[in-house]
VOTOR-673426 format. One line per field, with one value per residue (C-alpha): residue number from 0; x, y, z. Coordinates in steps of 0.25 Angstrom, whole numbers, always signed. Layout:
N
n NUM | ...
u X | ...
v Y | ...
w Z | ...
//
This chain:
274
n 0 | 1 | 2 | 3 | 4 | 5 | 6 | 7 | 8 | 9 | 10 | 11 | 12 | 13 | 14 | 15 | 16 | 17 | 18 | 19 | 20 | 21 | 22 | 23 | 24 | 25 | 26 | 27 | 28 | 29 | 30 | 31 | 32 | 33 | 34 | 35 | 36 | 37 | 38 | 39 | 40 | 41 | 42 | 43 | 44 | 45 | 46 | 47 | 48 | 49 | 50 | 51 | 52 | 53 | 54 | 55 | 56 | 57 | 58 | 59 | 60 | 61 | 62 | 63 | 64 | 65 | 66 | 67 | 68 | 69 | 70 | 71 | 72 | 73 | 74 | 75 | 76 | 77 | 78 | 79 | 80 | 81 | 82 | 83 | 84 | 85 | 86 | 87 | 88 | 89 | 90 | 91 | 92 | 93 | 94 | 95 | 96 | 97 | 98 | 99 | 100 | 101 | 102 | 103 | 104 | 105 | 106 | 107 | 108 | 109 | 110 | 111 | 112 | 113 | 114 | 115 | 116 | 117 | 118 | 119 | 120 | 121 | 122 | 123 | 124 | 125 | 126 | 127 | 128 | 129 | 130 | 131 | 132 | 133 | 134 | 135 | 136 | 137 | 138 | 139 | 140 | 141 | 142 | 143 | 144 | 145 | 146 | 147 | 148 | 149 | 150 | 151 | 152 | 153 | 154 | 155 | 156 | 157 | 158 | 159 | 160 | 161 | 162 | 163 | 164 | 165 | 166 | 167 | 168 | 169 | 170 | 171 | 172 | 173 | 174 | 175 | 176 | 177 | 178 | 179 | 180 | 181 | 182 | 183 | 184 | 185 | 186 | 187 | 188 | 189 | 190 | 191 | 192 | 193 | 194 | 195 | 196 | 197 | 198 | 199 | 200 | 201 | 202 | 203 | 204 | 205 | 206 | 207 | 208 | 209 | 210 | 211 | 212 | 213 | 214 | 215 | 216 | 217 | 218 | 219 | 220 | 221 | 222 | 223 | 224 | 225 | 226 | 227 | 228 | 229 | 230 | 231 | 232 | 233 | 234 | 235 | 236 | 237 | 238 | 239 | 240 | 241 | 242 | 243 | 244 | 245 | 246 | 247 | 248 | 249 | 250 | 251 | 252 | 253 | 254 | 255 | 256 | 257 | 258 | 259 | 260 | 261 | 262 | 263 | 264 | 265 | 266 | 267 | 268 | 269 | 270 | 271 | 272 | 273
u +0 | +11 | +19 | +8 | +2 | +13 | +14 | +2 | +6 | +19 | +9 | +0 | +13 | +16 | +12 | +14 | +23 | +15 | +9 | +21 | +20 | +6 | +5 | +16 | +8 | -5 | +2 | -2 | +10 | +13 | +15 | +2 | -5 | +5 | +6 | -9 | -6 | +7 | -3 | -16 | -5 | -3 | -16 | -19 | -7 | -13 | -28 | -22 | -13 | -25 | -34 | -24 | -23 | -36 | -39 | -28 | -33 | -46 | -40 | -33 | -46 | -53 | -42 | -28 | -13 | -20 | -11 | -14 | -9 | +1 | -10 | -17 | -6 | -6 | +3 | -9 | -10 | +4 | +3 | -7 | +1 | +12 | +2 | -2 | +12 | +17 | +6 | +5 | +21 | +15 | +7 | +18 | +26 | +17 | +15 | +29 | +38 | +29 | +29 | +45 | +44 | +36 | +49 | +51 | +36 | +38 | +50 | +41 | +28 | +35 | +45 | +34 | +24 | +11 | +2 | +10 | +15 | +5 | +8 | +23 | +23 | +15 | +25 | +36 | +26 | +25 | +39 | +42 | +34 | +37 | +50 | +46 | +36 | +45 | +56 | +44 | +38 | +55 | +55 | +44 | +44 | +54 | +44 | +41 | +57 | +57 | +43 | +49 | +59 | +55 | +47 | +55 | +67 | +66 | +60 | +71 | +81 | +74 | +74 | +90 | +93 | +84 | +91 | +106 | +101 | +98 | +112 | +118 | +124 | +116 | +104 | +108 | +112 | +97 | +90 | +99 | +94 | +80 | +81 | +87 | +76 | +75 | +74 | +60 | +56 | +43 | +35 | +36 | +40 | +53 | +45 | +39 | +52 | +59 | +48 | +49 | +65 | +64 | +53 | +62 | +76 | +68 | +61 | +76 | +81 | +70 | +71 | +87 | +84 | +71 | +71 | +76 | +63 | +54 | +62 | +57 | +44 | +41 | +46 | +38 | +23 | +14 | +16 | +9 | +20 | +18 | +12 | +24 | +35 | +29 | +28 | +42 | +48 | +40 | +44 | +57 | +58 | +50 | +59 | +73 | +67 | +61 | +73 | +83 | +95 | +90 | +103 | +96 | +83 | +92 | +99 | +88 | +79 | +92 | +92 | +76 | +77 | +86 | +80 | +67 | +74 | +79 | +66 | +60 | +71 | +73 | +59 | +59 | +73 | +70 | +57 | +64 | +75 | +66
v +0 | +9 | +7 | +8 | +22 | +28 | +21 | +31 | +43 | +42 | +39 | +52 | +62 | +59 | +69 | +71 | +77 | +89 | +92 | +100 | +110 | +112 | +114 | +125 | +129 | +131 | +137 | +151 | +161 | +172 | +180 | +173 | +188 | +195 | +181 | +184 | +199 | +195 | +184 | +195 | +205 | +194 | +194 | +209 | +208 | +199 | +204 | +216 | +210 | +203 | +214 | +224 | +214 | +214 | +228 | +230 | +221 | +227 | +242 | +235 | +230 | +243 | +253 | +247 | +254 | +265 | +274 | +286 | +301 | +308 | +317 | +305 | +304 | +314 | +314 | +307 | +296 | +293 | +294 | +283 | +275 | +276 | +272 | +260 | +256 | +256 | +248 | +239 | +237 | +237 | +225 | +219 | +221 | +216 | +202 | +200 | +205 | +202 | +187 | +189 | +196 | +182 | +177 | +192 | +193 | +179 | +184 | +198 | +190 | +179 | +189 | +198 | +197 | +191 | +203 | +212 | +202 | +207 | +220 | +216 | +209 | +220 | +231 | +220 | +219 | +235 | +239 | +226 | +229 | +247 | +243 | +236 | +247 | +259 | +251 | +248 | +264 | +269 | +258 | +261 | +276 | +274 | +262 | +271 | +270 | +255 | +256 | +263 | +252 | +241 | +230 | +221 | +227 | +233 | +219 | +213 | +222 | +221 | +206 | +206 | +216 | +207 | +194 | +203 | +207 | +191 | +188 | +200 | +199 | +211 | +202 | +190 | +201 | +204 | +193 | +188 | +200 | +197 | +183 | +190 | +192 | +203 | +203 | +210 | +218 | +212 | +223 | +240 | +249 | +241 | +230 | +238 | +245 | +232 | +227 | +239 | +236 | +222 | +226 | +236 | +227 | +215 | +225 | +231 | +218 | +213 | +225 | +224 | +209 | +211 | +223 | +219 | +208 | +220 | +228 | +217 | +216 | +233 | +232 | +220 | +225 | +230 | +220 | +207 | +198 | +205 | +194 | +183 | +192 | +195 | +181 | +177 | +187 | +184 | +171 | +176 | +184 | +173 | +163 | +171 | +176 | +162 | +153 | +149 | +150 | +162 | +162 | +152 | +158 | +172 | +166 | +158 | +171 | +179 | +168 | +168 | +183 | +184 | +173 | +183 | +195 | +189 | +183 | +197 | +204 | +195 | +194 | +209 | +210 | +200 | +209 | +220 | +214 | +206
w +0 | +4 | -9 | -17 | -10 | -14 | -28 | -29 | -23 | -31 | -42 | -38 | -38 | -53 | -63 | -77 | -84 | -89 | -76 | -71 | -83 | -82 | -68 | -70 | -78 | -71 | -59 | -56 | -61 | -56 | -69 | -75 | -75 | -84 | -92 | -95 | -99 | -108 | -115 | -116 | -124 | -133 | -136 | -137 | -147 | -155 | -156 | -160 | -170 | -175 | -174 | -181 | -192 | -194 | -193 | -205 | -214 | -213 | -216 | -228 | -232 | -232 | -237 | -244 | -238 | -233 | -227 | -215 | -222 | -214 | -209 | -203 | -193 | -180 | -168 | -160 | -169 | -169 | -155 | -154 | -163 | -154 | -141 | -147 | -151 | -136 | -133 | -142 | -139 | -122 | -127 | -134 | -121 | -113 | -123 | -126 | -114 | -103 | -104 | -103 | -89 | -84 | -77 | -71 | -66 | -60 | -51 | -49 | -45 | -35 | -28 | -25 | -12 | -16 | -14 | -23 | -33 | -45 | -43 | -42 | -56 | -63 | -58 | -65 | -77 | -79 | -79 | -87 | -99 | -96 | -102 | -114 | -116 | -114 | -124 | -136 | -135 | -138 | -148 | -155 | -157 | -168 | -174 | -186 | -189 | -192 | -200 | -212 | -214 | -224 | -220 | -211 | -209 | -197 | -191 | -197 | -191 | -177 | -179 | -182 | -170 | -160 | -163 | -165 | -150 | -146 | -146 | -138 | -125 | -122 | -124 | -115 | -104 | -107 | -105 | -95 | -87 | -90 | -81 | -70 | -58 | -47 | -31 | -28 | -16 | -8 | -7 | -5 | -15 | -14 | -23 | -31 | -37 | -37 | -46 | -55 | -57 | -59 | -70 | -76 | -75 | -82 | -92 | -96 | -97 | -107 | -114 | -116 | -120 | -128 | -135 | -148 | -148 | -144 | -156 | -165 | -161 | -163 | -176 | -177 | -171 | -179 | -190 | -194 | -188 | -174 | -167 | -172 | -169 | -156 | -153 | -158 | -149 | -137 | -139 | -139 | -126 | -117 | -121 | -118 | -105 | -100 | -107 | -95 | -106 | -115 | -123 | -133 | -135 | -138 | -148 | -153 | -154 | -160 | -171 | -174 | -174 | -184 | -192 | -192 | -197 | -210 | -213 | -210 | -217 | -230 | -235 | -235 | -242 | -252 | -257 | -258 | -265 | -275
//
């Protein structure tokens, strides 16, 4: 009886395989909030691709290359413009980069007293994605510079300076920075400040790592491949910032960069060419 009781108990602990994933899965996360917001910009981004998409074929439909007169255009149109470009690139920020800080808003939400740990990681958050905000308006302000170049070249040549960029040693310092964690205060002002400067260290080193791939992705937004380039280099930045041997994934993504360039660039070339 003995030996066969615990036969059966032995029997009872044994579990699958795939339990342990899932259950990892399904445990609650701290971070599982601004996981939700980085997925529900994804699909603002893509209702609006879709939507804009739509919205110019009917335009198409109703009047063919119809361009606005340069009386059409006023200083408070442009200054719209420019609004929704910031917050289209917010968005972007939001989808993209957010995900990245996961790891970061981890170490936030565990260091931080229970009662104040929300508040804590959307302190974190704020600054965080105020970096990559303040980085995407100075980059696009010279936006109408890189829309008079032929089609695909300045893609191209933001393609070839982010996989040139991959294989610095400026990068590796970069992303090497990015994995490194902060001691937080528990409460008081104390917390709050060391918050904000572990929100601004990891938004510096993010942006001295990423800023090529966000330089890709302005040149890139607004065209009909948004979405794909969005995706590649999301794909990108999560797998450097998550992989526990990034060099790899660098090299891998400087090779796949460059790869994209010339199938941008050639294309082009060869129609001119012809």
């Amino acid at each position: 009886m003995t030996v066969r009781g615990t036969t059966a108990r032995a029997a009872s602990r044994v579990r699958p395989l795939w339990t342990a994933p899932v259950r990892r899965l399904l445990r609650p996360r701290v971070s599982l909030v601004f996981e939700l917001v980085a997925v529900a910009a994804w699909i603002a981004l893509i209702a609006s691709a879709v939507t804009g998409d739509s919205h110019d074929g009917d335009r198409a439909g109703a009047s063919h290359h119809h361009m606005p007169a340069p009386h059409e255009v006023h200083g408070a149109s442009v200054s719209a413009s420019a609004s929704v470009n910031v917050a289209m690139w917010a968005l972007m920020s939001v989808a993209m980069m957010l995900p990245a800080a996961v790891p970061a808003l981890v170490h936030v939400g565990t260091n931080s007293l229970r009662w104040r740990r929300r508040r804590a990681m959307a302190t974190f958050a704020a600054v965080y994605l105020a970096v990559w905000i303040g980085y995407g308006a100075l980059l696009l302000a010279p936006a109408p510079l890189w829309a008079r170049l032929p089609e695909g070249v300045a893609l191209a040549c933001a393609l070839a300076l982010a996989a040139a960029w991959q294989l610095t040693v400026h990068k590796r310092r970069a992303l090497r920075d990015c994995h490194r964690s902060s001691p937080l205060p528990p409460s008081g002002r104390r917390a709050v400040a060391g918050t904000c400067r572990f929100g601004l260290r990891q938004g510096w080193a993010c942006l001295r790592s990423c800023w090529a791939l966000m330089l890709v992705m302005a040149v890139a937004s607004g065209g009909n491949g948004m979405l794909v380039w969005m995706a590649v280099l999301t794909g990108i930045v999560i797998t450097e910032r998550l992989a526990r041997t990034p060099r790899r994934p660098t090299r891998l993504a400087a090779a796949v960069l460059a790869v994209a360039a010339l199938a941008v660039l050639l294309p082009d070339t060869a129609w001119r060419w012809s």
